[in-house]
OpenMM code with the backbone's topology and positions (N, CA, C; nanometers):
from openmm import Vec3, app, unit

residues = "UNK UNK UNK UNK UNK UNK UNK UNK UNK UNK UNK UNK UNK UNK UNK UNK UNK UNK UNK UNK UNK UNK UNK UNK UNK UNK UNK UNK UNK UNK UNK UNK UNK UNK UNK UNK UNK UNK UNK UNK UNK UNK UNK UNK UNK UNK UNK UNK UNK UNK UNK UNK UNK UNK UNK UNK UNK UNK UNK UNK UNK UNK UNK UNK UNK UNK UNK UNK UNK UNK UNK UNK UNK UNK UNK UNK UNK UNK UNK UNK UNK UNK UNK UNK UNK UNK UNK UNK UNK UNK UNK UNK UNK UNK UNK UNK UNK UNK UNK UNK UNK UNK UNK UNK UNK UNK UNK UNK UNK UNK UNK UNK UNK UNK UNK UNK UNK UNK UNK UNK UNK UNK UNK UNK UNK UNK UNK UNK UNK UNK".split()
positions = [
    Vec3(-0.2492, 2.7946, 0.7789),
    Vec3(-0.3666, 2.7879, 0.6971),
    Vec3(-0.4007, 2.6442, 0.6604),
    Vec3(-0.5056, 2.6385, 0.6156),
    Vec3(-0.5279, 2.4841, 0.5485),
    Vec3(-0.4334, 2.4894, 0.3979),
    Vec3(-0.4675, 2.3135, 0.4398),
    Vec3(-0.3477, 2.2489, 0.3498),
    Vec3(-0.3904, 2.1019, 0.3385),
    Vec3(-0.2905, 2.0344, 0.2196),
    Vec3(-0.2839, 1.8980, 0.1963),
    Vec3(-0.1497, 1.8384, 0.2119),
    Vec3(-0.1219, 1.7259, 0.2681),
    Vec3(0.0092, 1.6649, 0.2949),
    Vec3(-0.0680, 1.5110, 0.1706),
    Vec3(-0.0029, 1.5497, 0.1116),
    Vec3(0.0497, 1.3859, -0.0193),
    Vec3(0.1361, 1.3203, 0.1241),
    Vec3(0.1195, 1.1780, 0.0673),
    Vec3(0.1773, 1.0899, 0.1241),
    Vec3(0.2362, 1.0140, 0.0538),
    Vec3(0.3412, 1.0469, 0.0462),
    Vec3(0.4492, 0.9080, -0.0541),
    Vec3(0.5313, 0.8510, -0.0028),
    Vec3(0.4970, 0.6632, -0.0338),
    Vec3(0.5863, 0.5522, 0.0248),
    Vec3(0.6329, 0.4864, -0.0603),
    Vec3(0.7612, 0.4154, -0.0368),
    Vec3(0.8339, 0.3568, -0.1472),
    Vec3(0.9280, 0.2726, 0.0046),
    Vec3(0.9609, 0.1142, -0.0965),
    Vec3(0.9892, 0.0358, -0.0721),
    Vec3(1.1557, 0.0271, -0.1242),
    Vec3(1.1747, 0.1445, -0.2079),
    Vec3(1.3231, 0.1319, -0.2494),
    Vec3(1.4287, 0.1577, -0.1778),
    Vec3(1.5235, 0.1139, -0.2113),
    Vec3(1.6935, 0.1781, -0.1010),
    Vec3(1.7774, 0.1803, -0.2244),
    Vec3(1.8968, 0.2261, -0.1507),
    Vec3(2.0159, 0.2933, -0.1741),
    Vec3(2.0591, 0.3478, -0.3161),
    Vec3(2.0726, 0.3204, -0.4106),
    Vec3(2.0712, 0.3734, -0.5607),
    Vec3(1.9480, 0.3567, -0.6435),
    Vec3(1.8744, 0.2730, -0.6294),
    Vec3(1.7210, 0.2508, -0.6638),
    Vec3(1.6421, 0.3467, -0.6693),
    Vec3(1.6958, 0.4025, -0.5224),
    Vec3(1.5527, 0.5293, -0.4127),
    Vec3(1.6072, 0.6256, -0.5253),
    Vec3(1.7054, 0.6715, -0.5258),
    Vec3(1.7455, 0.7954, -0.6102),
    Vec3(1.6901, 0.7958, -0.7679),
    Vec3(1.7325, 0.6834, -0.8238),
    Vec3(1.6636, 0.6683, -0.9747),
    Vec3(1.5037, 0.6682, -0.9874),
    Vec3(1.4371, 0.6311, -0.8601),
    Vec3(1.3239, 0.5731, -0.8562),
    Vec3(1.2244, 0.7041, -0.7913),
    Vec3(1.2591, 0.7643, -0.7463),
    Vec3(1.1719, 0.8354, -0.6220),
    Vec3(1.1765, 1.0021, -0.6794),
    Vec3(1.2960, 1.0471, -0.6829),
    Vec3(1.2832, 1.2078, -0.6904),
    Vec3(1.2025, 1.2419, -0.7924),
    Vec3(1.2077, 1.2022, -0.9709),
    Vec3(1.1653, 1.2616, -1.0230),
    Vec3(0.9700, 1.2670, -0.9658),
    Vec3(0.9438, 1.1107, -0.9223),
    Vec3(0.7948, 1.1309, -0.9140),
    Vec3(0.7335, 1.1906, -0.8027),
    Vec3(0.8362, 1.2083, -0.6904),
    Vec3(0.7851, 1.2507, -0.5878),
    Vec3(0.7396, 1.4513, -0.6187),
    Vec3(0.8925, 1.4708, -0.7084),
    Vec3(0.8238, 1.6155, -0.6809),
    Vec3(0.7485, 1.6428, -0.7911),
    Vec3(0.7462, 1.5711, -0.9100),
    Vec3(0.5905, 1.5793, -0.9696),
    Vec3(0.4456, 1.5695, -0.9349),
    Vec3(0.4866, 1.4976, -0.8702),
    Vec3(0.3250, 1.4649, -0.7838),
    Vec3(0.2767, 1.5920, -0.7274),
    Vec3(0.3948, 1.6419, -0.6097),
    Vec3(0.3614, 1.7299, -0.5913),
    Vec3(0.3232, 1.8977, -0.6548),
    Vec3(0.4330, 1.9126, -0.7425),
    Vec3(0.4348, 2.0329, -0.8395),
    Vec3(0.2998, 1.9596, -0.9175),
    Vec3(0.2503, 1.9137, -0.9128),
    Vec3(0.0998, 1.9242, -1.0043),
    Vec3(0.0269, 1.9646, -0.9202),
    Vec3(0.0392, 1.8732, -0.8318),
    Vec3(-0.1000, 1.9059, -0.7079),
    Vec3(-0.0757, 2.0368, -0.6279),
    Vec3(0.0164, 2.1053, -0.6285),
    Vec3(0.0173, 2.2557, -0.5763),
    Vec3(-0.0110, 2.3636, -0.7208),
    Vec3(-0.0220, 2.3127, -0.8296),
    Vec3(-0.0575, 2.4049, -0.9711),
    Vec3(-0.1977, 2.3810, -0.9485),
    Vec3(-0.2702, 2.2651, -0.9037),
    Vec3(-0.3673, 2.2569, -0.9247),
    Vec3(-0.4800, 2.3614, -0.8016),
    Vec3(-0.4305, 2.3737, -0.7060),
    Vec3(-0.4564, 2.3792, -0.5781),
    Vec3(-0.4708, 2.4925, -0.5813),
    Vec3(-0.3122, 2.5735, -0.6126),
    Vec3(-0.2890, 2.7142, -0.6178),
    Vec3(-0.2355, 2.7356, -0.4681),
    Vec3(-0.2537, 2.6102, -0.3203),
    Vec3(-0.2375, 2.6286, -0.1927),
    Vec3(-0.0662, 2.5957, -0.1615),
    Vec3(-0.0326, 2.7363, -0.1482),
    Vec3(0.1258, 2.7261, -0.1452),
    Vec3(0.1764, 2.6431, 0.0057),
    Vec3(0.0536, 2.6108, 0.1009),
    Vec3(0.1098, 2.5459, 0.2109),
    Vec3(0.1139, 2.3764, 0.2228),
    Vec3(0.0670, 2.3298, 0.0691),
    Vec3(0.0616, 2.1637, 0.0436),
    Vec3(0.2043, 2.1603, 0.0221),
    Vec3(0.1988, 2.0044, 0.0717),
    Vec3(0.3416, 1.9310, 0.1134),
    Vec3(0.3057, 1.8123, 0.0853),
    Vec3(0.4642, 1.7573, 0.0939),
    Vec3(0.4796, 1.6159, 0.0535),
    Vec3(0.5547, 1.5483, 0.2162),
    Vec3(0.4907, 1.4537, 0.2407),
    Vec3(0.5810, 1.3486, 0.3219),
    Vec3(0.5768, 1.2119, 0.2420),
    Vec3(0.7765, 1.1841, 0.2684),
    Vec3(0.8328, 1.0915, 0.1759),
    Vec3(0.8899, 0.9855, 0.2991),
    Vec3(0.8102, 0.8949, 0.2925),
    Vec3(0.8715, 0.7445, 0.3685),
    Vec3(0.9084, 0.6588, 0.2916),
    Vec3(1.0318, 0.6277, 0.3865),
    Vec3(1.1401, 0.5112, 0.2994),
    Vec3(1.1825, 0.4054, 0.4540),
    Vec3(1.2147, 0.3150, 0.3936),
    Vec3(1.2633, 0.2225, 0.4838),
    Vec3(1.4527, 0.2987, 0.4836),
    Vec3(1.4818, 0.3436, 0.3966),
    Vec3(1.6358, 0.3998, 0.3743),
    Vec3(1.6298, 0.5211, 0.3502),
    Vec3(1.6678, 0.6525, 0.3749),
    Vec3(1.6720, 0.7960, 0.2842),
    Vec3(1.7742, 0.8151, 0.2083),
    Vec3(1.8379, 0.7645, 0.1278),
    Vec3(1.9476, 0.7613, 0.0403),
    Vec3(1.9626, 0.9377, 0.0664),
    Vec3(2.1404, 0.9991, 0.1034),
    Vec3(2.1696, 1.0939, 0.0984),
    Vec3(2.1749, 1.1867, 0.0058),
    Vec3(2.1963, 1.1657, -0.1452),
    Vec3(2.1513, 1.2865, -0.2675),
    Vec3(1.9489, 1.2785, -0.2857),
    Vec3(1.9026, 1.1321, -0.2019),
    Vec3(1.7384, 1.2126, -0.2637),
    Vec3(1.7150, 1.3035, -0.1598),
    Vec3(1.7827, 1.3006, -0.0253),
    Vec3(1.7424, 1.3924, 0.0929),
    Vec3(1.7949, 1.5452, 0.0258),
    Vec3(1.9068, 1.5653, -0.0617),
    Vec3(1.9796, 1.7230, -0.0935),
    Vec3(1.8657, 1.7092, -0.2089),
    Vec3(1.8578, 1.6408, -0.2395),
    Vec3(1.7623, 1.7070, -0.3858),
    Vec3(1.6230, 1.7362, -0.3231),
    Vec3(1.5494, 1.6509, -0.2422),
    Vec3(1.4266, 1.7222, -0.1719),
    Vec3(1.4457, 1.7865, -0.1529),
    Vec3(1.5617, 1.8277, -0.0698),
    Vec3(1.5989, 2.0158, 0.0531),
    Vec3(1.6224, 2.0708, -0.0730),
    Vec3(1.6303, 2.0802, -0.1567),
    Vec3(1.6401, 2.1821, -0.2706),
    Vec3(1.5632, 2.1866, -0.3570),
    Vec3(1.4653, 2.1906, -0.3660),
    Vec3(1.3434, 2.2099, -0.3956),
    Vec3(1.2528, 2.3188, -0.3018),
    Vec3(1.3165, 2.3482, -0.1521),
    Vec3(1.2912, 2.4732, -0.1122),
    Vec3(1.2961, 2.5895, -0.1388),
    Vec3(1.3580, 2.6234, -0.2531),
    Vec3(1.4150, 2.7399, -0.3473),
    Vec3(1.4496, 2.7194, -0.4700),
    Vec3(1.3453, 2.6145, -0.5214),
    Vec3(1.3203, 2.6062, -0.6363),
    Vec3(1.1952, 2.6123, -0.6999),
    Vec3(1.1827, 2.6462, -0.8179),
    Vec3(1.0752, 2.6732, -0.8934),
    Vec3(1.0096, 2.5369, -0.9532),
    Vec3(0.8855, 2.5331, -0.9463),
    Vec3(0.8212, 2.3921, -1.0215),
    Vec3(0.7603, 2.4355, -1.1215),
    Vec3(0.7772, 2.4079, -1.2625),
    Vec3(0.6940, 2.5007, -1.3372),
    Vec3(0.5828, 2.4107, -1.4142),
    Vec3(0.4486, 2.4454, -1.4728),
    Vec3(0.3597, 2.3711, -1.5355),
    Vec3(0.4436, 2.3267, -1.6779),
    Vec3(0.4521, 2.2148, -1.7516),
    Vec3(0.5113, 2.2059, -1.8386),
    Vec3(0.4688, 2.2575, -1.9571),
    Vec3(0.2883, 2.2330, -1.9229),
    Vec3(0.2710, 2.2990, -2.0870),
    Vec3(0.2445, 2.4371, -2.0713),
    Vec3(0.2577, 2.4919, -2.0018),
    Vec3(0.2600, 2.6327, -1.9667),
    Vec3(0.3303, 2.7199, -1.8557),
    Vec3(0.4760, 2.7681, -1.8713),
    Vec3(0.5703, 2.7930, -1.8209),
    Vec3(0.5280, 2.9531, -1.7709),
    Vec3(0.4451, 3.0104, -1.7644),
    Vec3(0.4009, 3.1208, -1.6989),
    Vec3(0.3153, 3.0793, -1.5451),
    Vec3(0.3100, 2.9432, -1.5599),
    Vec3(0.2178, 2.8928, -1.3853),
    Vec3(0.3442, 2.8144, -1.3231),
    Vec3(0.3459, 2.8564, -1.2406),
    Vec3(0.4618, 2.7694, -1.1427),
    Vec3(0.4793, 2.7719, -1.0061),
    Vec3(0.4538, 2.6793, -0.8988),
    Vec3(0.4916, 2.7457, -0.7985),
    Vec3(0.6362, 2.7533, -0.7174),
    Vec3(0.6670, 2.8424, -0.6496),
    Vec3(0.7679, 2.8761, -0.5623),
    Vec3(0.8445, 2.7987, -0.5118),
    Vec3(0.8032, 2.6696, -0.4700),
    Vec3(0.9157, 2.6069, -0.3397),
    Vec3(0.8330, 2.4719, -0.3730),
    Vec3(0.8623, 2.3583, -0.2948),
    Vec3(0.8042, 2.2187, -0.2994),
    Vec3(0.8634, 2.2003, -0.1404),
    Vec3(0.8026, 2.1900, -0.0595),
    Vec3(0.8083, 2.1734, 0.0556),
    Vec3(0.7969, 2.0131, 0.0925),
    Vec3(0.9020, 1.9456, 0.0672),
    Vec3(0.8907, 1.7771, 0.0740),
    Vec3(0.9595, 1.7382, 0.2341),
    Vec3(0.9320, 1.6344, 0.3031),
    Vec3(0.9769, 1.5936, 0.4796),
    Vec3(1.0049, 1.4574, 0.3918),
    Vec3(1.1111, 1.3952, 0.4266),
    Vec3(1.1729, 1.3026, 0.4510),
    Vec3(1.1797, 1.2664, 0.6043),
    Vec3(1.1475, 1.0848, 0.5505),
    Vec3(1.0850, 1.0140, 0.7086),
    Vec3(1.1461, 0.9142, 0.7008),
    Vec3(1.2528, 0.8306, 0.7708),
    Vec3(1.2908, 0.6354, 0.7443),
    Vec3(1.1725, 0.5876, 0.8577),
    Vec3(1.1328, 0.4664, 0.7995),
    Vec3(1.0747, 0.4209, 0.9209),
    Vec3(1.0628, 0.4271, 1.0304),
    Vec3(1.2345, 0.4480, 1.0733),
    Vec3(1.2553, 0.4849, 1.2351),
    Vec3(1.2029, 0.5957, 1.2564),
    Vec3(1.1793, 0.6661, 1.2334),
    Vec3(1.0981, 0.8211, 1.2372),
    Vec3(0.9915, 0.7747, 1.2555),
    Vec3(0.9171, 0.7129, 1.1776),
    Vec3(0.7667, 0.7177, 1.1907),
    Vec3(0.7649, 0.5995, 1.3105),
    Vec3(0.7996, 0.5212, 1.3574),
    Vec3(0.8189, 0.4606, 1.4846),
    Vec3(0.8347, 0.5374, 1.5712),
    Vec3(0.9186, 0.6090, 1.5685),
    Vec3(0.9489, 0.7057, 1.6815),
    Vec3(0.8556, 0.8209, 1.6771),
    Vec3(0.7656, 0.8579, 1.6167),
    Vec3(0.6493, 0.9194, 1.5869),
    Vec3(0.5430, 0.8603, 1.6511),
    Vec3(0.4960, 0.7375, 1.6503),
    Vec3(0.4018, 0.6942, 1.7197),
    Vec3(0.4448, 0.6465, 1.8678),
    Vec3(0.5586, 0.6462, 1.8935),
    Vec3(0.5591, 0.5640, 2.0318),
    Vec3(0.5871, 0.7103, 2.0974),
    Vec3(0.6238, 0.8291, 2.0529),
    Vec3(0.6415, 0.9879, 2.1245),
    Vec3(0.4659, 0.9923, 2.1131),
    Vec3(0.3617, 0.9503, 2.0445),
    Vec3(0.2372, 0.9913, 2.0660),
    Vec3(0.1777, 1.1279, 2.0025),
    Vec3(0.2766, 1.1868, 1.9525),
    Vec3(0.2430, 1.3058, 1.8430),
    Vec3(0.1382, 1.3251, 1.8149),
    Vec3(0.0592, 1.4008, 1.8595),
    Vec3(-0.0521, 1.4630, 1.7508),
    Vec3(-0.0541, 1.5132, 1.6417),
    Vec3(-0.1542, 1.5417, 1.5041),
    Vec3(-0.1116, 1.5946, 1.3621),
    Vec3(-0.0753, 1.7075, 1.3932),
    Vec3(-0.0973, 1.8041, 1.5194),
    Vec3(-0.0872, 1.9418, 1.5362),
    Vec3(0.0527, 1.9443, 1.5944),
    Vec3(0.1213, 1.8689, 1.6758),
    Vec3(0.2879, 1.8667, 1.6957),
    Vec3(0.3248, 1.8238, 1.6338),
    Vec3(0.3016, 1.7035, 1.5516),
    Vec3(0.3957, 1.6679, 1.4395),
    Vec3(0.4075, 1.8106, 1.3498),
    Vec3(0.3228, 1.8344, 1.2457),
    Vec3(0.3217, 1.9535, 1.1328),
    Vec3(0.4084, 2.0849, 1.2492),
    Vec3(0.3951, 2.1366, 1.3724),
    Vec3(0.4887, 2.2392, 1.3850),
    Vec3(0.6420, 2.1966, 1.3913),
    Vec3(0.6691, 2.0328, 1.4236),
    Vec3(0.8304, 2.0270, 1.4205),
    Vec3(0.8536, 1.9901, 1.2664),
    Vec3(0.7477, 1.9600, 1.1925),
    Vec3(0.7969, 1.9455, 1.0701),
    Vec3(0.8324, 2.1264, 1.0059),
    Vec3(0.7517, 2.1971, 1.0334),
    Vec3(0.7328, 2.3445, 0.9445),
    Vec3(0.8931, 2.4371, 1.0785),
    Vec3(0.9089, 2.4205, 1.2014),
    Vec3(1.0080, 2.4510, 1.2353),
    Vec3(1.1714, 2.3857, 1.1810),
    Vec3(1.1287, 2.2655, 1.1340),
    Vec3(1.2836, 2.2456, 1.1051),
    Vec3(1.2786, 2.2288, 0.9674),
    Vec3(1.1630, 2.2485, 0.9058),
    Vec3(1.1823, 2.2709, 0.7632),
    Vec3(1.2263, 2.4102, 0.7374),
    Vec3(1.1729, 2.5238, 0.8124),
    Vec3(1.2350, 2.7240, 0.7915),
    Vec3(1.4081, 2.7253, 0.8072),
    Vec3(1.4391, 2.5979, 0.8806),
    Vec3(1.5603, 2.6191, 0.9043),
    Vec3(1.6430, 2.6600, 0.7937),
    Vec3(1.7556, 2.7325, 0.7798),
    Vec3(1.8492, 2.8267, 0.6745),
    Vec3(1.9214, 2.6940, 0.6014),
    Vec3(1.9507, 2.5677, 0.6640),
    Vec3(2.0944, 2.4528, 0.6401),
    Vec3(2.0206, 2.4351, 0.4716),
    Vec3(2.0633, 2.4188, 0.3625),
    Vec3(2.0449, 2.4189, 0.2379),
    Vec3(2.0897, 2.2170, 0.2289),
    Vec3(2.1890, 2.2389, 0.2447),
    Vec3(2.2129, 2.0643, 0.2409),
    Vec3(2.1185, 2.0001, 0.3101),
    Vec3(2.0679, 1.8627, 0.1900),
    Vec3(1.9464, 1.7773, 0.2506),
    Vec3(1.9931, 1.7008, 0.4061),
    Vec3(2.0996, 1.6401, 0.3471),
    Vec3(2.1763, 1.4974, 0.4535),
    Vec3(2.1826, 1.5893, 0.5889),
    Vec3(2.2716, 1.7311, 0.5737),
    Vec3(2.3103, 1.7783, 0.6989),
    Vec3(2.1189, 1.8483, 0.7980),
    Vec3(2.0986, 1.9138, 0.6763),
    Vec3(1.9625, 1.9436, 0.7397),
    Vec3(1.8662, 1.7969, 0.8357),
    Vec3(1.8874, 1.7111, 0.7329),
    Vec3(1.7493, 1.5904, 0.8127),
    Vec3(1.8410, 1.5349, 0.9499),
    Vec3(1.9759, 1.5391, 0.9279),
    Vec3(2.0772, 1.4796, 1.0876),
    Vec3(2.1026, 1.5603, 1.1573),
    Vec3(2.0970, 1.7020, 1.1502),
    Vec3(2.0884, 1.7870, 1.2504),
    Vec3(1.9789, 1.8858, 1.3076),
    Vec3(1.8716, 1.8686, 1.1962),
    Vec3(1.7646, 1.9253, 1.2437),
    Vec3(1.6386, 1.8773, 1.2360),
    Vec3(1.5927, 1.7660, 1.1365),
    Vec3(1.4142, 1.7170, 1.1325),
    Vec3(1.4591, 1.6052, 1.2481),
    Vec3(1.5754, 1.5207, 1.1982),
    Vec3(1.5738, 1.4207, 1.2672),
    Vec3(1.5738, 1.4341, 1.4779),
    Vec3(1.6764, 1.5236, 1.4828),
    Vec3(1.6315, 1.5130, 1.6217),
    Vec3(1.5081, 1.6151, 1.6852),
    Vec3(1.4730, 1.6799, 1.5963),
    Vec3(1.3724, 1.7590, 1.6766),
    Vec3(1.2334, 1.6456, 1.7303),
    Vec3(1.2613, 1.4766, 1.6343),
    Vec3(1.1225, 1.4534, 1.6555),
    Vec3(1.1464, 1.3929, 1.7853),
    Vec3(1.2819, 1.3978, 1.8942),
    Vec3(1.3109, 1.3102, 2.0438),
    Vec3(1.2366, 1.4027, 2.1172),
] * unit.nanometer
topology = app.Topology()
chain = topology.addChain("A")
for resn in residues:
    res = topology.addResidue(resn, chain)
    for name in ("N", "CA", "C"):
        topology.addAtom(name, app.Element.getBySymbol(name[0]), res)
């Protein structure tokens, strides 16, 4: 269905990215899917580094609840966030991807069952994009 992909970039690494990035990334998004009501908006998160607890805390946000703060009866379901390092998005443009193959290897290796962020993005976003 239609949808919106947020785009969030950050210049931070290794303990920084973690203090710096999770809480706003999935705010951004948990507003803009309350606002929307469109359960298929997503977030893509580029980093020059993916620090390994912000990658488990994105992947867990797949089965988590985002709730409106001032009103805890609106909330949606899941936060569907892609983690990208640069090398990805390099390797994104020189594979030639279209928005229509990129978004199915993103939404195929995002259904995947792996709950852990680190193991999910090294065994499944990351190589699906070769």
């Amino acid at each position: 269905g239609t949808h919106s992909a947020l785009i969030e970039v950050t210049l931070s690494k290794k303990e920084n990215q973690r203090k710096m990035e999770i809480e706003p990334v999935s705010r951004h998004l948990g507003r803009y899917k309350l606002s929307t009501s469109n359960a298929n908006d997503y977030a893509i998160f580029i980093a020059p580094y993916l620090d390994p607890n912000v990658l488990v805390n994105f992947r867990s946000y797949k089965d988590l609840r985002y709730y409106d703060t001032s009103d805890t009866t609106k909330y949606v379901n899941s936060l569907k966030i892609i983690p990208f390092a640069i090398d990805d998005i390099c390797l994104i443009i020189d594979k030639g991807y279209d928005r229509i193959a990129l978004e199915r290897k993103m939404e195929n290796s995002y259904i995947n069952y792996e709950k852990d962020g680190l193991m999910w993005y090294e065994n499944t976003l990351k190589p699906s994009l070769n």
